[in-house]
N, C-alpha and C positions, 0 to 999 in steps of 0.2 A: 719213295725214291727222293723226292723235292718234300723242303719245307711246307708245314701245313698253313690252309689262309691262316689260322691263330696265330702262328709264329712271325715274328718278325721278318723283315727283310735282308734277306743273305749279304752279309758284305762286299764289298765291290769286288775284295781280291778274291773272296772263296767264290765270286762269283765266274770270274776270269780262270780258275781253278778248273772248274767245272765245263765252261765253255773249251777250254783245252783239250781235257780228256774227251772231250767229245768229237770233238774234231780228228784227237788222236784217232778214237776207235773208227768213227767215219772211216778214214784214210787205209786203218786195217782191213773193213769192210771190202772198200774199193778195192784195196788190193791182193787178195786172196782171192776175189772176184773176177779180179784182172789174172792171174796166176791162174783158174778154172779157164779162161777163157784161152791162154795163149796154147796150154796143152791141149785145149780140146781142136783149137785150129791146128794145131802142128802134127798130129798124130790123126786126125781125121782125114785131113785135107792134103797131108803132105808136104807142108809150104815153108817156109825158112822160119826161123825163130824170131826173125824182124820182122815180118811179114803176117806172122800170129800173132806178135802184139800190136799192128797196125789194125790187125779187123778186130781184135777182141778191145782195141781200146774205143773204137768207131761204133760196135755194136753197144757198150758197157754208158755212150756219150748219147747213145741214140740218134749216130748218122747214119749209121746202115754200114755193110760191109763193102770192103775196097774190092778181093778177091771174089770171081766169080764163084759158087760152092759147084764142087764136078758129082762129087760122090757121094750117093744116097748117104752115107753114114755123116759125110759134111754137113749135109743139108740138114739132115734132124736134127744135128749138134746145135747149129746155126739158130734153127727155129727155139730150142729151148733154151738157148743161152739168151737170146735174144729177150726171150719171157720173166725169166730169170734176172735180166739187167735190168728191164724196166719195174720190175720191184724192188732189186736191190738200190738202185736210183733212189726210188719214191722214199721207200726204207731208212736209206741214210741222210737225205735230206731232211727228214722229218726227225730223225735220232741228233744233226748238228745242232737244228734247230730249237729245239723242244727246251731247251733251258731260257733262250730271249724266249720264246712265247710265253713258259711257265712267269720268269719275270715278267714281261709285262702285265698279265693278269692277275700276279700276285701285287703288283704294287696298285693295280687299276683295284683291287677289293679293297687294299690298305686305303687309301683314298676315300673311297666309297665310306667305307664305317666313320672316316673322321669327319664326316657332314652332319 
């Protein structure tokens, strides 16, 4: 996916290129994420359409949910969406991320060899 250590170091602009698109998809992640979360609150729970994307964006942030859950089918929803965010979290942090980490260690080798 990323340049090999052999290969030179990505230009600044294809590197900002890259850091885009990643952010982009990030943002798609979250938000299909967010979109799982607001149906599942409104059709579980019963609760208004603002009011599902107040707890699915609070669970998706990992503050917890605003709405207390009434109804077993709530609560289960709750629990696995809840499981569900905290990977898609870790997930896309590590997906925005992964090109400065890749750069950094590709140019910390580049480095290294010119000693």
């Amino acid at each position: 996916m990323y340049e090999h250590h052999t290969h030179p170091l990505l230009p600044k602009k294809k590197f900002y290129q890259r850091l885009f698109w990643n952010f982009l998809w990030g943002g798609v992640i979250v938000a299909f994420s967010l979109f799982i979360g607001i149906l599942g609150y409104h059709f579980t729970e019963n609760i208004g359409w603002l009011d599902s994307l107040l707890n699915a964006s609070m669970i998706l942030t990992g503050m917890g949910p605003v709405n207390p859950m009434i109804t077993a089918a709530g609560k289960l929803f709750a629990s696995f969406y809840a499981l569900f965010s905290g990977v898609v979290f870790l997930t896309t942090i590590a997906f925005v991320l992964s090109p400065v980490a890749h750069r950094f260690l590709h140019k910390f080798h580049l480095e290294e060899k010119e000693k």
